[in-house]
N, C-alpha and C positions, 0 to 999 in steps of 0.2 A: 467344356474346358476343365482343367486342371485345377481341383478346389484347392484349399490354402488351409490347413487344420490349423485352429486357433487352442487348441487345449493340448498340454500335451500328451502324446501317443506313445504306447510300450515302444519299445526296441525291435527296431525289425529286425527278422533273425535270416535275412536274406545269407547273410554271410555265416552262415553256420557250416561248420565242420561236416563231410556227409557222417553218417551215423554204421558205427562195423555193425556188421550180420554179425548174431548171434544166433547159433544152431536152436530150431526147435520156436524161436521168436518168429509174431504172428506180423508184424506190421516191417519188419525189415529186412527178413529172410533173402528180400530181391534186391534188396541194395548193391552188392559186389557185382551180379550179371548187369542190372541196371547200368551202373557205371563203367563199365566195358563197354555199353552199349551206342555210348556218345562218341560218334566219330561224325567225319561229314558226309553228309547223304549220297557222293557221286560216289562213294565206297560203298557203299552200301547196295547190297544184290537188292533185292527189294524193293528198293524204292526207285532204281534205276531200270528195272522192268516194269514197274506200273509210269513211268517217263514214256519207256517205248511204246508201250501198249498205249498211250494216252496218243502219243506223236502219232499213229499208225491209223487212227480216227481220224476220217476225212474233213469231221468240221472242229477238228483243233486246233486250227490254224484262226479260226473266227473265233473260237472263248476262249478268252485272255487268262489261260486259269494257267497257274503254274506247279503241275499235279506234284513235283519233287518237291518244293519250297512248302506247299503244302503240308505234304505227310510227315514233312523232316522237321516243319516248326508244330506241327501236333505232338509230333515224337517228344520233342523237347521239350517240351510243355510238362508231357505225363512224367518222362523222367525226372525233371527238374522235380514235381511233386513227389517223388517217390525218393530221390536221394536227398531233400531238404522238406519232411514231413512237418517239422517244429515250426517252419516261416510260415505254412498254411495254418497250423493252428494259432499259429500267434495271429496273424491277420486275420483270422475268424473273432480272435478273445478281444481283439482290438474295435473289432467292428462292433460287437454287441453291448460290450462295456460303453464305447461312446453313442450309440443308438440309446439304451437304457437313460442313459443323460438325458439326451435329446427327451425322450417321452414324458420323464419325469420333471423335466423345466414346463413344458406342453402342459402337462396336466397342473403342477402349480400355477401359471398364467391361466388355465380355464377358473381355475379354486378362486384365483383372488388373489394368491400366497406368495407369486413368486417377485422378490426385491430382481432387481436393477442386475444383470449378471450378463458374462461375457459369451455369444455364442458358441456354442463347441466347434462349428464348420461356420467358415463363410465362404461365397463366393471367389473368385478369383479374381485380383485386379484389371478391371478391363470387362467382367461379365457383366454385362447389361442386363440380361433375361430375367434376372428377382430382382430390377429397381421399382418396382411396384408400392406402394406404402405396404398394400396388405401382408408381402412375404413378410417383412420386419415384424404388421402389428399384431395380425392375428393367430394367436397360437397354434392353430389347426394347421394352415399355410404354413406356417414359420417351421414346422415340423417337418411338413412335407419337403421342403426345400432342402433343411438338414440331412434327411433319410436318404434322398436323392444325393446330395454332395458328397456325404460318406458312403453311399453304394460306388460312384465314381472314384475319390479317393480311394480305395478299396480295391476295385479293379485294377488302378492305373499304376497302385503299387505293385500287386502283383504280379503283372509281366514287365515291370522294372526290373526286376531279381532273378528273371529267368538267365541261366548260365546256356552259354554255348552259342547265342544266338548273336551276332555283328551287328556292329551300329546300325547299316542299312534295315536289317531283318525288323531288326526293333524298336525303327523306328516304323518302319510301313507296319507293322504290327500295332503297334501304338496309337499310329494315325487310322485305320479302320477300326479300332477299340472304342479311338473317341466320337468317328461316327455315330456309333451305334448308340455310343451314351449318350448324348447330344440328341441325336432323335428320340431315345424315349425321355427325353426331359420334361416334366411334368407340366412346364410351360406351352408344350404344342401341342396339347389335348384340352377339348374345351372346356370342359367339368371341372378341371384342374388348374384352373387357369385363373384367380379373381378378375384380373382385366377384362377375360371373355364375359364371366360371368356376370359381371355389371354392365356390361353390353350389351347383353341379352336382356336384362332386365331393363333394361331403359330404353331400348327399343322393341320390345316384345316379341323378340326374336326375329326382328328386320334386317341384323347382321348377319344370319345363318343365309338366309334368302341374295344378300348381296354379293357375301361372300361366293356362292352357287355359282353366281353367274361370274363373277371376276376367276374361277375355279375354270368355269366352259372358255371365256374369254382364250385365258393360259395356254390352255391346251389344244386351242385352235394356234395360236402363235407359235407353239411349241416350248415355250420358255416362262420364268415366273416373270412376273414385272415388278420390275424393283426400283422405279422410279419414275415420275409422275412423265409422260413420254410427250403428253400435250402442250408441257410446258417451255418447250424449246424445239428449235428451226434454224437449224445451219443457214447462214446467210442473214438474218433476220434477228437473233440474240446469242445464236453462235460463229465461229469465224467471222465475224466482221470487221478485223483492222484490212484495211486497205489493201490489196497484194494486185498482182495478176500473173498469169500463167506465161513463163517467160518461154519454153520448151516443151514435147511432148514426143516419147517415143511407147513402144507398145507394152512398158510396162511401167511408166514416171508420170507425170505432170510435175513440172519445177513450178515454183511461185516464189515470185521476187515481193521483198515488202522493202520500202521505200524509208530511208530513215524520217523521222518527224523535226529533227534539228538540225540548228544551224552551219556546227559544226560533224563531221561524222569522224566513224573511227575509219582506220586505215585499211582494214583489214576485213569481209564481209564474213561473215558465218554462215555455214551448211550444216541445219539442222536435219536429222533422220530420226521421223519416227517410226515406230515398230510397222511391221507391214501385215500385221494380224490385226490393226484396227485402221482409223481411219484419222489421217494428217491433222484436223480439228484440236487434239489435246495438246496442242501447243495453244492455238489463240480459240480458247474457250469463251464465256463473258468475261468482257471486257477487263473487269476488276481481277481475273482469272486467268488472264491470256499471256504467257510467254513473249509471244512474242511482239504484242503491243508495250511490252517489258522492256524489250529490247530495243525496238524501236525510236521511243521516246527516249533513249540513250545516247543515241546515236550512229546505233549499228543498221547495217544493211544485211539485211536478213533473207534465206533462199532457205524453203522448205522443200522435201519430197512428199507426195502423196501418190502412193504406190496404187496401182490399178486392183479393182475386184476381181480376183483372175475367175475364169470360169471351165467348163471341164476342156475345154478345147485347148486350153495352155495349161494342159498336166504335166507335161515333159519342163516348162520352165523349173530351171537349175538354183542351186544356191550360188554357183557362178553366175548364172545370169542377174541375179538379183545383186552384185556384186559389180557384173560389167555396168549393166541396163541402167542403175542405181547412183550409187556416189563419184564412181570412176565417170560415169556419164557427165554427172550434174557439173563435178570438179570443171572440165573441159569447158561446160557451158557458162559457167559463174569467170570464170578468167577469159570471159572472150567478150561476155554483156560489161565486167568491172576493169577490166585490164591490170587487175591487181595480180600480180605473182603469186601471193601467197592467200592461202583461204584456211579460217578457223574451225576446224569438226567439231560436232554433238553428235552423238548416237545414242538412243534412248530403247533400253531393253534388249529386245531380239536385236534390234538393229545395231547395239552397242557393241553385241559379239559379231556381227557381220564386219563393222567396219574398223574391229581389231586386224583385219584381216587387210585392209585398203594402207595402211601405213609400211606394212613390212615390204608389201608390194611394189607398192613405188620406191623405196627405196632401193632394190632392188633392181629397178631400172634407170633408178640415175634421175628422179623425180622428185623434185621438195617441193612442189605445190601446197604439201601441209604445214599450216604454222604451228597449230595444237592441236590436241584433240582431248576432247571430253567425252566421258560416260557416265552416263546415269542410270539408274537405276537399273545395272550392267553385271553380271555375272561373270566372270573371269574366270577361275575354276567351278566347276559344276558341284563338284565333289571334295572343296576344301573344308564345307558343311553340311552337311546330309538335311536336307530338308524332305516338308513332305510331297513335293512334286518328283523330287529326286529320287527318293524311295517309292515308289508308284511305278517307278520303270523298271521292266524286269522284260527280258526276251518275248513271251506270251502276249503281252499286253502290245511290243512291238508289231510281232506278226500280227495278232488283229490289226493294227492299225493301219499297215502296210496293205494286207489284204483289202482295207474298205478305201483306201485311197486308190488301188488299183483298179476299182470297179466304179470309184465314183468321179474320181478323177482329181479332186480338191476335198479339204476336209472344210464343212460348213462350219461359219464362226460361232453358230449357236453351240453346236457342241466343246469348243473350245472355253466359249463362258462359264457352260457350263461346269466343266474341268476347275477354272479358276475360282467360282462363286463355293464349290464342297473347301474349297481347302480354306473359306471362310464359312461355312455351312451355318454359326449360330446368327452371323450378319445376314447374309447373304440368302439364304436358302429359308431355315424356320423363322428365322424373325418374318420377314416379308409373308411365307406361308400362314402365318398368324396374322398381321395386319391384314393381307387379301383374303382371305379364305373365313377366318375365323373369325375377325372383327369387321370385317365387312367394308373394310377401308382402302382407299384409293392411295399408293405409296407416295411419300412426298417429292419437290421439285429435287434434283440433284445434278447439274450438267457433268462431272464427273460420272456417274452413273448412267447417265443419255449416253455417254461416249464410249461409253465400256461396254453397253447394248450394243451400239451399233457398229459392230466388227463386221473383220473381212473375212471370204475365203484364203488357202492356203493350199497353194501349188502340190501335188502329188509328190513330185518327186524334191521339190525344196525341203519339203516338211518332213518325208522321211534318212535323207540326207540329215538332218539338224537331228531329228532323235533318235537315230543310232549311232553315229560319228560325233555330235555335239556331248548329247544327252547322254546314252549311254558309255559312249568312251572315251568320254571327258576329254577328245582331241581342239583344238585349237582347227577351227575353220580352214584356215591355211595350211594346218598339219594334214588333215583329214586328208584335202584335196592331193 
């Protein structure tokens, strides 16, 4: 993560003037070609023949590599360093000057000598990984942590300032940047680690042996485990408000929940949730449940739980899951209530699905909706560049397209694990640390049970939503 410098730091010279070539001068002679040089890549002879030649490889269609994007944000890189030479040496003078701090606080804390003083780096609000006592007490640690936060700090200013490069570029630049920093984090190596290290000392190395085996476990499951999975049972401490299955076609189960009071409201609610996990995250435990929420309200509540499709319904549509879906359920909820009108929720993927069920009906002369609601719902794709958003680029599409066409559905494991990198220090090394290194079993989470246990995702649903959704930021209806 993004460290927070607590001291202050020279002037970044990102914004510096390029510097004129002067005849017979050894460091800037190339500035002027240089700076011609920045145009965009599809102009560029060059880099649009190492495209063809890349396309023209039979298995380029299976690695997601984007050989122009590539060479074109190297390119930019080098340039950028060679027509703003002064920001590289300033963020060198910057780093060593505050390093130099760092070591000489380290060595007064070993002396004896050092009063009461404010760290040069700290963490970032929200970094978990040096809540340790020892980062704070021990100088040797507390060191290592700082060298580490200004080697990050450092990097992340750096391709800050890079010129030429669009939001999107720089931010999936940024986001693989912090990967890499992230995993060498001093925290996910054992030696480096005091937590591990007291662990190992106090079980004599019995963590290393546990760890092993929760390591073999993983890798038979295919996935890390990130949450105690023993501790919960659909039926038994999850999904248990009351409902039953009021309908059933080859791609639904509806479930009706009964209101708990005296009075109810007028109007029922159709809840949708995402059909890349499983109906449960609504009525979780009890103290957790939606829609035992609701119920004790006074509402009459109809959930969808979308079928695990499997490769034999590759061809199911993102219209299908649109007719099959809420247009279904709509039908079915006004013929069990005899209510006219029904309240929508859509939640996630399924909130931009059923953007798509209002314009419809109306449309054809249909007010069956009273409202609708969305949660945690994306509307434009691309009103903010996030890091799932930037991750899409053509390349990565065709693979994806290609393994869905041979496998027929993309498994939810891999989908997880899409979601769990774009939290990588939660999700991914912390847990890797706990199983692996500490030798520990993760703790209860039914949030986390529920985000394990996902679904499959239709072949041609999935690639529909991220070329039309995802990449072209069309509106589901528009698409169609």
């Amino acid at each position: 993560m993004k460290a927070v410098l607590t001291q202050e730091s020279h002037v970044d010279a990102s914004g510096t003037e390029p510097v004129k070539a002067l005849a017979g001068s050894s460091a800037t002679t190339m500035i002027p070609n240089v700076s011609k040089a920045v145009q965009i890549h599809k102009e560029d002879p060059w880099i649009t023949l190492a495209e063809r030649l890349w396309e023209s490889m039979p298995y380029s269609d299976w690695v997601p590599v984007d050989v122009g994007e590539i060479l074109n944000d190297s390119r930019l890189i080098w340039l950028d360093t060679f027509r703003h030479p002064f920001r590289l040496w300033t963020l060198s003078n910057d780093f060593v000057q505050q390093y130099a701090q760092v070591m000489t606080n380290s060595a007064l804390a070993l002396w004896g000598l050092r009063e009461e003083h404010k760290p040069v780096i700290e963490p970032e609000a929200g970094d978990k990984r040096f809540s340790a006592p020892d980062w704070q007490q021990n100088p040797a640690f507390d060191a290592l942590k700082q060298t580490y936060l200004l080697f990050t700090a450092t990097w992340l200013r750096a391709i800050s300032g890079i010129e030429g490069l669009d939001e999107k570029e720089l931010h999936r630049l940024t986001f693989l940047l912090r990967l890499w920093l992230d995993a060498i984090s001093p925290t996910n190596f054992a030696f480096t680690n005091p937590q591990v290290i007291h662990e190992t000392i106090a079980t004599g190395g019995q963590n290393f042996a546990r760890g092993l085996q929760n390591l073999l476990r993983d890798l038979e499951e295919g996935q890390i485990k990130i949450t105690d999975t023993s501790a919960f049972e659909v039926g038994k401490n999850l999904a248990i408000t009351p409902g039953q299955v009021v309908y059933r076609n080859q791609l639904i189960e509806l479930i009706q929940y009964a209101p708990t009071t005296g009075q109810v409201y007028q109007y029922p609610i159709l809840c949708i949730p995402p059909w890349i996990n499983k109906y449960y995250v609504l009525d979780l435990q009890p103290q957790d449940s939606f829609v035992k929420f609701l119920v004790d309200r006074g509402f009459t509540v109809f959930v969808i739980s979308w079928k695990n499709p499997d490769a034999s319904m590759a061809e199911v549509s993102f219209d299908d899951y649109v007719t099959l879906g809420p247009l279904a359920a709509l039908e079915v909820i006004k013929q069990i209530t005899g209510s006219p009108k029904i309240n929508t929720a859509g939640f996630c993927i399924s909130g931009e699905m059923l953007a798509t069920v209002p314009p419809y009906l109306a449309a054809i002369g249909d007010d069956t909706i009273n409202a609708v609601t969305f949660v945690v719902t994306a509307a434009d794709l691309q009103a903010q560049i996030n890091d799932m958003i930037a991750l899409f680029d053509e390349p990565t599409l065709r693979f994806t397209e290609h393994y869905l066409e041979a496998a027929g559905t993309l498994d939810s494991r891999q989908m997880a694990l899409m979601f769990n990198l774009l939290r990588a220090n939660e999700l991914v090394w912390g847990n890797a640390i706990n199983n692996y290194l500490l030798g520990k079993e993760p703790t209860a989470f039914d949030q986390l049970y529920w985000n394990n246990d996902g679904t499959r995702v239709t072949k041609k649903s999935h690639t529909f939503y991220l070329r039309h959704i995802c990449m072209e930021n069309a509106s589901p209806s528009m698409a169609n």
